[in-house]
C-alpha positions, 0 to 999 in steps of 0.5 A: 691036476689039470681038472683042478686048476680048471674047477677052481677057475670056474669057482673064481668066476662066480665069487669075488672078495670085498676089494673086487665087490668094491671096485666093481660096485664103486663102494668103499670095502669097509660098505661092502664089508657092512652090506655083507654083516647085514646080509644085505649081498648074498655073501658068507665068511670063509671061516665063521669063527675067525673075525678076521676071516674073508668074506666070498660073494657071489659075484653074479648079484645086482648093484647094492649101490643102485637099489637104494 
């Protein structure tokens, strides 16, 4: 069990949620939810065919604010 609960902390290192992307990015998340549709962060949803479904992005990716 142990072997998993440190897999799924490395996952977590690498990939965030809307709300962290827009913490750590100082947009708001519905723009980071907008750069997401637009393909415009490495991002996919965790479930594409529920439209409600999170988005998981890469965490390690430059600053879309700062490549306008």
């Amino acid at each position: 069990m142990e072997n998993h609960k440190s897999k799924i902390e490395q996952v977590k290192e690498i990939i965030m949620n809307t709300k962290q992307a827009s913490e750590i990015w100082g947009l708001s998340q519905d723009s980071v939810k907008r750069l997401c549709r637009q393909g415009k962060v490495a991002s996919f949803k965790l479930d594409e065919t529920d439209p409600k479904s999170p988005y998981i992005i890469l965490r390690n990716q430059p600053n879309p604010k700062k490549l306008k």
